[in-house]
VEXLUM-876452 format. One record per residue (C-alpha): residue in three letters; x, y, z. Coordinates in steps of 0.02 Angstrom, whole numbers, plus 50000, padded with zeros to 5 digits. Example, Ala and Ser with C-alpha at 12.3 -4.5 7.8 and 13.67 -1.06 7.14 Angstrom:
% residues 2
ALA506154977550390 SER506844994750357 
This chain:
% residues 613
UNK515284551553132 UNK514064561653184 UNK512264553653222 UNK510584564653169 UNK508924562653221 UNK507294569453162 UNK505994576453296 UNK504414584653249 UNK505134600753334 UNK505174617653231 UNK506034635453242 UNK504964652753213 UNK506184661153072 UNK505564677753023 UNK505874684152845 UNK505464703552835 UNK503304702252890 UNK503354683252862 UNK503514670953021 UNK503594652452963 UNK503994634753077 UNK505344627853014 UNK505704609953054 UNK507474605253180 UNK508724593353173 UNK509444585653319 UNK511404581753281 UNK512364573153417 UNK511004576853532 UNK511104596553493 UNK509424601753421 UNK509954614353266 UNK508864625853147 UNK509944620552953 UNK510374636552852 UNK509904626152672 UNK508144620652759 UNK507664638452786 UNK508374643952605 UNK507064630552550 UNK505794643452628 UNK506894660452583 UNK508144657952444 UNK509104675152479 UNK509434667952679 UNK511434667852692 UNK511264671252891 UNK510364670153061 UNK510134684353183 UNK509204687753365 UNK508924707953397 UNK510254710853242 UNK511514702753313 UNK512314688253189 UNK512374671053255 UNK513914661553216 UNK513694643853133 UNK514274627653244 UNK516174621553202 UNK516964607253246 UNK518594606753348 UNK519614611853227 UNK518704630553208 UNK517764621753027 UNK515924625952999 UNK515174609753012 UNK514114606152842 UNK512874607752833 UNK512844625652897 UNK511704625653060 UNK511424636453233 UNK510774629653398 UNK508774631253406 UNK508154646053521 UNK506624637853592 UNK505454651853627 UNK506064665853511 UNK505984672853344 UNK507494670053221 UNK507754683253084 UNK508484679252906 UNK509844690452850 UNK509854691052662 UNK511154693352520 UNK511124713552512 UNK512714715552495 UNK512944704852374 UNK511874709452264 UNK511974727552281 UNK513554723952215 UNK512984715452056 UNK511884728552016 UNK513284742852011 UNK514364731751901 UNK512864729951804 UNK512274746851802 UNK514254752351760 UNK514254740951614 UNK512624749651540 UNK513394768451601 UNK514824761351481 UNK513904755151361 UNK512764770951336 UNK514334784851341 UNK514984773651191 UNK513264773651103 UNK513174791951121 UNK514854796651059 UNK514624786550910 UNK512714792850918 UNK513344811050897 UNK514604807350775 UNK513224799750658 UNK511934813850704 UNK513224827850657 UNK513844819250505 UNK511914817450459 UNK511454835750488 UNK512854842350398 UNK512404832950236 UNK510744835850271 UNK511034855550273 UNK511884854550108 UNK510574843850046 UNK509294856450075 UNK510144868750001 UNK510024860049841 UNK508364856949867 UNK508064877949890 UNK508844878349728 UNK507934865049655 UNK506314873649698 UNK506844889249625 UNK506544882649437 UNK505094886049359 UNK504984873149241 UNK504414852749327 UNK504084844249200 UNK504784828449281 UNK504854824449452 UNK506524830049509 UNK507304820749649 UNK507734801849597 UNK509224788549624 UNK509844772049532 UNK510234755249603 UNK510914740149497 UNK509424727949450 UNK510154710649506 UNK511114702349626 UNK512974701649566 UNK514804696449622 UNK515124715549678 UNK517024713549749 UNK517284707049575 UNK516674722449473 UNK518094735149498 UNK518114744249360 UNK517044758249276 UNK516814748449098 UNK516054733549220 UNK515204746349307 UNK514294753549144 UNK513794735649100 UNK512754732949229 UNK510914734449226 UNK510234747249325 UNK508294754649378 UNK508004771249416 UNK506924777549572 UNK505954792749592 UNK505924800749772 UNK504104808049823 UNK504294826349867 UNK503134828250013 UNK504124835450155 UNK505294851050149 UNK506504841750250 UNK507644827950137 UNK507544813750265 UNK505554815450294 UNK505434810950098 UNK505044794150036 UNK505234781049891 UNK503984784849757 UNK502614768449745 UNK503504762249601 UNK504424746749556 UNK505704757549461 UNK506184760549276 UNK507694750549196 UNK509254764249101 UNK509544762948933 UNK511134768648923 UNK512214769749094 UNK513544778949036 UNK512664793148934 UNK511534795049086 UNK512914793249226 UNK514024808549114 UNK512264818649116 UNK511634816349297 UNK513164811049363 UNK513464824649484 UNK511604826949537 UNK511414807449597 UNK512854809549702 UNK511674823349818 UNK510094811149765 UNK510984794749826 UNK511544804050002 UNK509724807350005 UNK509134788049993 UNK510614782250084 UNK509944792750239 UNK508054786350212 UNK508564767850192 UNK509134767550357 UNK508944781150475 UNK509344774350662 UNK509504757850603 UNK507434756850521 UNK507184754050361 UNK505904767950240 UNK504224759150249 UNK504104762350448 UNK504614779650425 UNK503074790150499 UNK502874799950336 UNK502374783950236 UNK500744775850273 UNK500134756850273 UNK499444760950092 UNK501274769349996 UNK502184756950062 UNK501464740850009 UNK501674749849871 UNK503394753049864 UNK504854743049770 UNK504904724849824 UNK506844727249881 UNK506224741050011 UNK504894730050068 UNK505974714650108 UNK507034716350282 UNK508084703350240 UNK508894713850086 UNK509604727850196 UNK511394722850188 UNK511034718950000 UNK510224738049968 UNK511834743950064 UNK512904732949966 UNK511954741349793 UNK512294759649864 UNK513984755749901 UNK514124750149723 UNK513364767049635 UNK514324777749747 UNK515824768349699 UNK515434771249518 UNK514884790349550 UNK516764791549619 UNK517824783249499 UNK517124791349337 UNK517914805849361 UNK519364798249346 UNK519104785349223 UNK517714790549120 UNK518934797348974 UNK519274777748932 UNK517194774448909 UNK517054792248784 UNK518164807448797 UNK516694818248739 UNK515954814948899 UNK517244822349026 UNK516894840449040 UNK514804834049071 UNK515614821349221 UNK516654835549308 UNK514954844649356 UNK514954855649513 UNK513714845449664 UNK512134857849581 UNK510494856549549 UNK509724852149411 UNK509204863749267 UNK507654862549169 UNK508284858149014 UNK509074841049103 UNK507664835749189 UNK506834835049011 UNK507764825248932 UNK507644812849097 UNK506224804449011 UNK507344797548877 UNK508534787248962 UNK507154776749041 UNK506104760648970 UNK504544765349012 UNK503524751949010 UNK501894758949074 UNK500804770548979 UNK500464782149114 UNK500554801849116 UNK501464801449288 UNK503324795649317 UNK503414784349465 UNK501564785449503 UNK502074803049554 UNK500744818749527 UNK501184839549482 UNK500614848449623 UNK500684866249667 UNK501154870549848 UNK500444888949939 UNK502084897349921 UNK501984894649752 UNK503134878349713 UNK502864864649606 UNK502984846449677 UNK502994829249620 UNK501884819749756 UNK501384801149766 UNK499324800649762 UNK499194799649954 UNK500214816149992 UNK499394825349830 UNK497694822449908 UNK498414828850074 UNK499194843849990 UNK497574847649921 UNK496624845750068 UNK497794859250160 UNK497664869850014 UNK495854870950053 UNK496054871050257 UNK497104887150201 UNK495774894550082 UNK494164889450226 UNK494984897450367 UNK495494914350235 UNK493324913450235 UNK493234911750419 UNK494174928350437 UNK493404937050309 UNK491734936250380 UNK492634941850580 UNK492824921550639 UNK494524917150722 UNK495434900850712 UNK496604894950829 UNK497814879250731 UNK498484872350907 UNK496794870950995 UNK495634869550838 UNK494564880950909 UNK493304894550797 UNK492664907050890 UNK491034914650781 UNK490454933650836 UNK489434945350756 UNK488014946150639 UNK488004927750542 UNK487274927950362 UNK486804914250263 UNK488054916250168 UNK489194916850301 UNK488474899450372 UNK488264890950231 UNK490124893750192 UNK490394886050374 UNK489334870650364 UNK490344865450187 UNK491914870250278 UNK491584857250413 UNK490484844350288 UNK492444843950203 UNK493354837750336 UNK493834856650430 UNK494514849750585 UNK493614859850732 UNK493644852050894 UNK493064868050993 UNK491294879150935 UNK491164896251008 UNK489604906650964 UNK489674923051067 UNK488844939151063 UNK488214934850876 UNK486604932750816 UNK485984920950649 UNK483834916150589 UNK483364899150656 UNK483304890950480 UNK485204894850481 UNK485404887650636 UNK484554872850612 UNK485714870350476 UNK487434873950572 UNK486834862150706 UNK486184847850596 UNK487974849150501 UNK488824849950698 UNK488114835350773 UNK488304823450620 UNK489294827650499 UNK490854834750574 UNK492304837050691 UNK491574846650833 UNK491764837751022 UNK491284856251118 UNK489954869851057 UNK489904883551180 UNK488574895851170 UNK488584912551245 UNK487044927351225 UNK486684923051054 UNK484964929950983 UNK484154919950868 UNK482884928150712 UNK481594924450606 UNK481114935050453 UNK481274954750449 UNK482714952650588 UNK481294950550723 UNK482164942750881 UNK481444925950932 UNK482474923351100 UNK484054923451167 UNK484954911251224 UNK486074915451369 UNK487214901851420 UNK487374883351341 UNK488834870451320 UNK488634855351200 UNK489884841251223 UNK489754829151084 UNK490614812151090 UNK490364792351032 UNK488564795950985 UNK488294803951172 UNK487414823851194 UNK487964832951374 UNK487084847051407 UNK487714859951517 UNK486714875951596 UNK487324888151689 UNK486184890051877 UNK485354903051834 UNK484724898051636 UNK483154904951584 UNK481724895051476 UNK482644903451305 UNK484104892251349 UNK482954875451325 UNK482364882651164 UNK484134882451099 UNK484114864251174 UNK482304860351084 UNK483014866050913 UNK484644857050943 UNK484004839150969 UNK482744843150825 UNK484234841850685 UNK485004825350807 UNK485204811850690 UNK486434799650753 UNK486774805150942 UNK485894789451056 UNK486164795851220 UNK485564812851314 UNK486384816451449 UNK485804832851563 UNK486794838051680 UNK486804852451852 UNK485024858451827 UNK483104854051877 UNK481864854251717 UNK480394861751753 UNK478544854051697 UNK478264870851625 UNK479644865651477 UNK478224860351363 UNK479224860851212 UNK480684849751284 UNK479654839551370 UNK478544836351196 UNK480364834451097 UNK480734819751216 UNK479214810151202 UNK479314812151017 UNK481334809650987 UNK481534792150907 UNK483514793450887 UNK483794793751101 UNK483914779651165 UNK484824781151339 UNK484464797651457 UNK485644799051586 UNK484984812851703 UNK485764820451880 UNK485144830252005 UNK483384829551936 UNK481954830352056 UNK480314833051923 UNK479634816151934 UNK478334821051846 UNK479234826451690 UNK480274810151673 UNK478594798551705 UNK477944807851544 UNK479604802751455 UNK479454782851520 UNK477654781151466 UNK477824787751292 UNK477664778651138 UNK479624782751098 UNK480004780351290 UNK482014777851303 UNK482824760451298 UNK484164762351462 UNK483834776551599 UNK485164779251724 UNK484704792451875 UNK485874798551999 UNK485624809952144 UNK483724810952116 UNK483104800052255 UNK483094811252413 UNK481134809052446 UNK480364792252444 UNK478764801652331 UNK480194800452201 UNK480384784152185 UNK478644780652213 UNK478314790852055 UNK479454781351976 UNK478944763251992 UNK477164769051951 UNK477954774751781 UNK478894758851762 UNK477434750051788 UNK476744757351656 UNK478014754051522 UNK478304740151410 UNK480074744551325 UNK481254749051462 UNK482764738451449 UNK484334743351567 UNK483944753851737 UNK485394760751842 UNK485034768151998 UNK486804768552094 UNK486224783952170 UNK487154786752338 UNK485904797652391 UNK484624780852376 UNK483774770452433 UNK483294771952636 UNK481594767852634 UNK481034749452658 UNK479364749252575 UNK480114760352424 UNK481304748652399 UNK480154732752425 UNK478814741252302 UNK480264744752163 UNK480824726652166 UNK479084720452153 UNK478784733151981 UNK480224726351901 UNK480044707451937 UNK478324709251853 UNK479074721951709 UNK479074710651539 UNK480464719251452 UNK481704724251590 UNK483644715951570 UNK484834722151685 UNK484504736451836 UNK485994741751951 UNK485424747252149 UNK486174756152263 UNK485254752252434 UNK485364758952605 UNK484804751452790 UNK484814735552752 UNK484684726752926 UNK484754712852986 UNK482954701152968 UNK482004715352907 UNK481094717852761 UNK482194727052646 UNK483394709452685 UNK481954698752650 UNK481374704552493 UNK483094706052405 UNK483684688952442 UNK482294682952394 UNK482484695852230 UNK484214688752214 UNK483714669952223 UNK482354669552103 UNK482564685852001 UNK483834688251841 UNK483684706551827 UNK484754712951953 UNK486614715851882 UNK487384726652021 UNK487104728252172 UNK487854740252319 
C-alpha cells in the first residue's frame, strides 16, 4: 500500500501568462506534482509538459497509471499545463454541424413558406388593383368572419352545422398597398344575421379576404398587434381574441373552420337552398359596388356610429378611396398636405430632397413666400437640413422664419450662404456671408467661416433675438471682437441662455462684460482660451465680481501653468457665494510648491471642485 506524506513543498505550473505554487505530495518517498490538484487551479489541465514536450504519468509495475494521476516534481523549473483543445474543438464542430443542419432545414422549409406566401400575395394584390378600380366605397371593402365561441370543431362536419354557428364579421384597415402590411380594424367585430344568405353572397370574396388575415395572424410565427404597421394605440384597440397570445392555436383552429366551410359549400350548398348555387360558384373576384352595399344588412349593428369598424373614407393622391382606422386617416392626411407644402416649395424655386430632408431656399423670398414656409414647418414639415443661398428676404421676414426655426420646428442644421437682408423700399441692410446654425436638445452652435465679417454677427444678433427655448450658446472656431457692440449688448441682455460654452476665445474683456451682467449665464465652460496668464487673471477678477455663477469648467489643455494664476483662481472661488461645481485642468504641479499647497488644501476643505486633471 502505498504510504503519502504531506511536505510544505510546491511546484511552479504555468497556465498560458499565469505561474502559480502548487503544493507536492511525497508518495513512497517520490515527491509528485497531482494532475486533479492543479485542475483545482486550471479546470481544462488534462497534461504536464517541460519545453512542449509531454511528461508521461508514473505507473506501477504492471505499465497502470497509478491514481491519482501524478509526475515527479522538477525542483527548479517551470511546468506547463496542456489543456483540452482537442477536445473541445471537437465539440464545437459537432455543435456547429448540428446548427449548419438545423439552419439548411429551416431555410428549405423557410423558402417553401416565403414562395407559397408571395404567390398568394401576388394574386391578392391583384384583387386589391381591382378592388381600387371601383368608384363607388360606400363600405369599407376588405373584411373576414370568424365563428363567435369556442366549440367542439372536429364534431361540426357538415355545412347545415356549419350555417348554425354564430359568427362576427371583421373589417381589415386599408392603410398599406401591400396585403400583409394591413391590419385588423379597432373593432370588436359585428355578429351575421344570416350565415348562409351572406356565405352564398360573399362567399367567393372571403376566400381572398381570409388568405389575407390568415397571412397577418401570423406572419413568421408573430401575431398582428406587433406588426410594425400597428401602433401601441390600434392595437389595444383591436378584438380581444387578437390581443390574447394564448388564443393563437384557437384563431387558427377558427380559420381552419371558415375555410373549411368556404370549401364545402360548393358542394353542398344545394341541400341549405338551391336558389343559392349559381351566387356560391362565383369566380375568386372582387367585389362590385352593388355588393358591398348591401354588406350593411347582414350585420347587427349595435353601435350608432357613421363608420363600420371604427373605419374612416379617405381619399388617397392617386385618386383612391380608402377605409382607414383614425390613426392611419390622420397620417394619410398629414402626407396629403407634406405633398401639397412641398408643391408650394417648388412653386416659389425651393427644392426638397425626401431622403435627406433637406430645403434648399434661393432667390428673392416674399412674404408670401415665407409665410407659406413658417406654416409649412409650424405643421409638422419634417426638415432636418436649412439652406438659404444666394437669396435675399426684409428682416421682419426673417425674424419670423427664424423665430418659427428655432422653436417651433424640425430643423437640426440652418446653413447660410451670401444672403442680403432688406428693410423697406428693397434698401440692403447687410449681407451675411457665411453662417451655420446647429440646433439640438435646447443647445445653439454657431459656426463662422475664418474670414467672417461684422455682417455675419448681425445675422447672429437677430437670430438669438427670436431664441425662445434654446439654453445653451455655444461659439465655436472664431475670436469676438470688443467692437461687436450689438452681440456683446444681446448677451448681457438674453435671459433664455443659460450655459455659454466658448473655444478658442481670447477677448477677456468681452466675456467679463457677459459674467458681470445682471442676466450673467448660469454654467460657463472655456476651452483653449488660457494661453496667457492676463487671461485668467481677467477672469477671476470677473468672477469675483459675480453673484450667480453656478458650474465652471475649465478642462482646458492649454491651462493652467502659472502658480500664482492658479493659487489666485482657487482663492476667487472659495470666497464665490453661489459657485457649485468647477472642473480644472492644471499643469506643473510639483512637488512642495505652491500650486501643491494650495490645492490640497482646496481639496481638503473646499466642496466646489468636481474634476480635477
Amino acid at each position: 500500500m502505498e504510504r503519502t506524506t504531506f511536505k510544505t513543498k510546491s511546484q511552479s505550473v504555468r497556465f498560458h501568462d499565469t505561474i502559480v505554487q502548487i503544493q507536492t505530495v511525497v508518495f513512497n518517498g517520490i515527491e509528485c506534482l497531482c494532475l486533479e490538484d492543479v485542475q483545482r487551479r486550471f479546470p481544462l489541465a488534462v497534461a504536464l509538459c517541460i519545453d512542449n514536450a509531454e511528461l508521461g504519468f508514473l505507473r506501477d509495475n504492471n505499465d497502470d497509471q497509478l491514481i491519482p494521476l501524478r509526475i515527479e516534481a522538477i525542483k527548479d523549473q517551470i511546468v506547463e499545463v496542456v489543456e483540452s483543445v482537442g477536445k473541445s474543438n471537437d465539440e464545437m464542430h459537432i455543435f456547429f454541424d448540428r446548427i449548419d443542419t438545423k439552419m439548411q432545414e429551416m431555410t428549405k422549409k423557410t423558402d417553401i413558406i416565403l414562395a407559397n406566401t408571395q404567390e398568394t400575395l401576388v394574386r391578392i394584390k391583384h384583387v386589391m388593383t381591382q378592388m381600387y378600380e371601383l368608384h363607388e366605397y360606400t363600405t369599407p371593402r376588405y373584411f373576414f368572419i370568424l365563428p363567435a365561441k369556442h366549440h367542439n370543431w372536429a364534431s361540426i362536419n357538415t355545412v347545415q352545422n356549419l350555417f348554425l354557428l354564430h359568427y362576427k364579421l371583421y373589417f381589415l384597415c386599408e392603410c398599406s398597398d401591400e396585403p400583409d402590411k394591413l391590419h385588423i380594424a379597432p373593432h370588436d367585430g359585428y355578429s351575421i344575421k344570416k350565415p348562409s344568405e351572406f356565405i352564398a353572397n360573399y362567399g367567393s370574396y372571403l376566400r381572398t379576404t381570409l388568405t389575407i388575415a390568415r397571412n397577418l395572424f401570423s406572419i413568421g410565427g408573430f401575431v398582428i398587434p406587433q406588426s410594425e404597421n400597428v401602433s401601441t394605440v390600434v392595437a389595444n384597440a383591436l378584438p380581444t381574441f387578437i390581443k390574447e397570445p394564448n388564443n393563437y392555436n384557437e384563431v387558427n383552429n377558427k380559420l381552419d373552420l371558415v375555410e373549411k366551410m368556404l370549401n364545402q359549400t360548393n358542394d353542398e350548398l344545394s341541400r341549405v337552398d338551391s336558389s343559392m348555387i349559381r351566387k356560391a360558384i362565383l369566380p375568386e373576384a372582387s367585389l362590385q359596388g352593388a355588393q358591398l352595399r348591401e354588406l350593411e344588412a347582414f350585420l347587427e349593428l349595435v353601435d350608432n356610429k357613421h363608420s363600420l369598424g371604427n373605419l374612416y373614407r379617405t381619399i388617397t393622391n392617386d385618386g383612391h378611396v380608402r377605409w382607414v382606422c383614425l390613426e392611419h386617416y390622420h397620417a394619410m392626411s398629414f402626407h396629403n398636405k407634406m405633398s401639397e407644402y412641398i408643391r408650394q416649395l417648388e412653386a416659389f424655386g425651393g427644392k426638397y430632397n425626401q431622403e435627406t430632408k433637406e430645403v434648399i431656399l434661393t432667390g428673392t423670398l416674399t412674404t408670401k413666400n415665407i409665410t407659406m414656409f413658417c406654416d409649412a414647418l409650424t405643421k409638422g414639415f419634417t426638415i432636418l437640413t436649412l439652406v438659404l443661398q444666394n437669396c435675399s428676404l426684409n428682416t421682419k421676414d426673417l425674424d419670423k422664419l427664424f423665430d418659427v426655426i428655432i422653436n417651433r420646428s424640425s430643423i437640426q442644421r440652418l446653413i447660410i450662404m451670401n444672403v442680403e437682408v432688406r428693410k423697406w423700399m428693397k434698401m440692403s441692410t447687410y449681407v451675411c456671408n457665411n453662417m451655420i446654425v446647429y440646433l439640438k436638445n435646447q443647445s445653439l452652435k454657431i459656426q463662422f467661416c475664418n474670414y467672417h465679417q461684422s455682417e455675419d454677427t448681425k445675422m447672429l444678433v437677430q437670430l438669438l433675438q427670436q431664441n425662445k427655448i434654446c439654453r445653451t450658446l455655444n461659439f465655436f472656431g472664431y475670436d469676438l471682437s470688443i467692437h461687436d457692440q450689438d452681440l456683446l449688448r444681446c448677451l448681457k441682455e438674453n435671459k433664455e441662455l443659460t450655459t455659454l460654452v466658448i473655444n478658442y476665445f481670447m477677448n477677456i474683456e468681452f466675456l467679463n462684460e457677459i459674467i458681470t451682467s445682471n442676466c450673467s449665464p448660469y454654467r460657463i465652460k472655456l476651452s483653449y482660451c488660457f494661453n496667457i496668464s492676463s487671461t485668467l487673471y481677467g477672469l477671476c477678477q470677473a468672477i469675483g465680481q459675480n453673484e450667480t455663477l453656478l458650474d465652471l469648467d475649465i478642462m482646458d489643455q492649454t491651462c493652467i501653468d502659472d502658480k500664482s494664476a492658479t493659487i489666485e483662481l482657487l482663492d476667487v472661488l472659495r470666497k464665490h457665494k453661489s459657485i457649485k461645481n468647477v472642473r480644472l485642468h492644471v499643469f506643473d504641479i510639483q512637488p512642495s510648491n505652491k500650486n501643491e499647497t494650495c490645492l490640497i488644501t482646496s481639496l481638503l476643505n473646499d466642496s466646489f471642485i468636481s474634476h480635477l486633471r
